[in-house]
N, C-alpha and C positions, 0 to 999 in steps of 0.2 A: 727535871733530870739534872743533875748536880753529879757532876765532877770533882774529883779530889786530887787532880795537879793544879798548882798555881802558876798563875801566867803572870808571865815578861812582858814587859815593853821593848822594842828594839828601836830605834829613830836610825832612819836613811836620810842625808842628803841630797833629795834630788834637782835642786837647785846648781847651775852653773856657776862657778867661780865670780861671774861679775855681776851677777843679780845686784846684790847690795840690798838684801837682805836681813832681819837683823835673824839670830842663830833661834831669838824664844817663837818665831813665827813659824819654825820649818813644821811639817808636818810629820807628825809624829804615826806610825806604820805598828800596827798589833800584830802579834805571832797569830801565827793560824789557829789555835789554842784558843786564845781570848777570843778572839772571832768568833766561831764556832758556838763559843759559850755565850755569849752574849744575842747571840740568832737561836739560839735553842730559847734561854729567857723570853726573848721578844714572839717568839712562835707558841710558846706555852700560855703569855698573855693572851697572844691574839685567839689563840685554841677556845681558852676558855670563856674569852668573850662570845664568842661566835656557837659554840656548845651548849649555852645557858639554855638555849631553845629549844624544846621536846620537835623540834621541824624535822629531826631524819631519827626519828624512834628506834626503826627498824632498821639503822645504820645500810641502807641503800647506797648511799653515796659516800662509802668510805673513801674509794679514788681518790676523790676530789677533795678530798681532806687531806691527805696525805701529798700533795702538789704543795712543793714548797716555791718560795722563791729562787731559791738556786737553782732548784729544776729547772726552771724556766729561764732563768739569764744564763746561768752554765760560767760565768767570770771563773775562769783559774786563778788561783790564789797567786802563781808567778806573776800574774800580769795583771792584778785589780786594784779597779779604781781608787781613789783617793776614799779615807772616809767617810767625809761627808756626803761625797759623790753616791756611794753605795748607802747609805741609811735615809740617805731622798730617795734615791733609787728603791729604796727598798721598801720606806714608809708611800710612794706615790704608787706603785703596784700594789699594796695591801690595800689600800682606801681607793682608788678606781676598780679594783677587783671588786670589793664588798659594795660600793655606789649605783656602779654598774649591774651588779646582779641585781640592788635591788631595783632599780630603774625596769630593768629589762622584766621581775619577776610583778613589779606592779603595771605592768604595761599587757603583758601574755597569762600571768596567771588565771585572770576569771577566764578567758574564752578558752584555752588548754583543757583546764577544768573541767569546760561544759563539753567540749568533743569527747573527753575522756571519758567521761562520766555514760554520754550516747553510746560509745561505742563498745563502754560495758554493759550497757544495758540494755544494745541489741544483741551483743555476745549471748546473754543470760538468757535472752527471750529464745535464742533460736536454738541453745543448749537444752533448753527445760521443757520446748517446747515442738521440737523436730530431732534433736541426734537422741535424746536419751528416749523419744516413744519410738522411733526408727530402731535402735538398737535391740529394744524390746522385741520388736515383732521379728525381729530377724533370730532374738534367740530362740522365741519360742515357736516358731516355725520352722528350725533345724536341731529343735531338740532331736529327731531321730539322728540327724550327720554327728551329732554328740556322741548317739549309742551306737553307731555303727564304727565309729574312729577309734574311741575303746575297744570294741571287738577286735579290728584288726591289730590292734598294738599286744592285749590280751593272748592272741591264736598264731598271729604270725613273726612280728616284730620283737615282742619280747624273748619267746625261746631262742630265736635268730640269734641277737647280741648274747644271749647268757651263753650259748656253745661258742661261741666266739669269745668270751671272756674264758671262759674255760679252760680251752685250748693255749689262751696268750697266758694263763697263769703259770705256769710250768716253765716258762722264761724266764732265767733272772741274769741278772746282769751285774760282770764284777770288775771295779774296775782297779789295775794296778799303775800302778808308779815303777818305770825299769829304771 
């Protein structure tokens, strides 16, 4: 994602009169512009590193794609840190994010796995194996409450609502503007 305004540099002083200092050491402050631009870059790297892997096919876990690091720090642009301060800040967050998942995901993934896997495959047994023969026998031993609910919608219920539509057709409604 490419932008087509060109960014400024601005340099602030934040240094007190007697530091002693020399003026090429001050730290040099990028317009919110450049910023921006440069975090969209470094999120489209990281994107597409982490993308290469067919792991969320079925895009599952868009959420968690879309959690940037500013979400999560919130720094206002009035009052942020230095920049070096924020792109440690910002590169130590991206590599303990991605470290940690995979620590965590090579630690729980097999036994996650295996429960998930039982507990679809006691789903399935007691699906294929108890609701859908239950359901059966219940349809066809109220196959007559079938012909008998049609009947009454047929003989009583349906003429009922059509005289009732009948009578509200003749209504109409107009509205004005005084």
């Amino acid at each position: 994602m490419t932008r087509s305004m060109d960014a400024r540099e601005t340099e602030i002083d934040l240094r007190d009169a007697g530091d002693g200092e020399d003026d090429e050491e001050q730290q040099t402050w990028k317009t919110q512009l450049e910023t921006v631009l440069e975090e969209e870059e470094e999120e489209d790297v990281i994107s597409t590193q982490s993308d290469t892997r067919a792991g969320d096919a079925n895009f599952l876990n868009v959420l968690f794609r879309q959690v940037s690091f500013e979400d999560v720090i919130a720094e206002p642009v009035s009052v942020r840190s230095g920049d070096r301060v924020w792109i440690w800040s910002h590169a130590l967050f991206e590599v303990s994010r991605a470290w940690f998942y995979r620590i965590i995901t090579a630690l729980l993934a097999v036994p996650v796995s295996l429960l998930a896997g039982i507990l679809f495959a006691v789903l399935s047994f007691v699906h294929i194996w108890f609701f859908t023969p239950f359901v059966q026998v219940v349809l066809i031993n109220t196959g007559w409450l079938q012909t008998l609910w049609s009947s009454v919608l047929d003989i009583i219920i349906l003429p009922f609502f059509q005289s009732i539509a009948k009578c509200c057709s003749g209504i109409s409604v107009v509205l004005t503007r005084e």
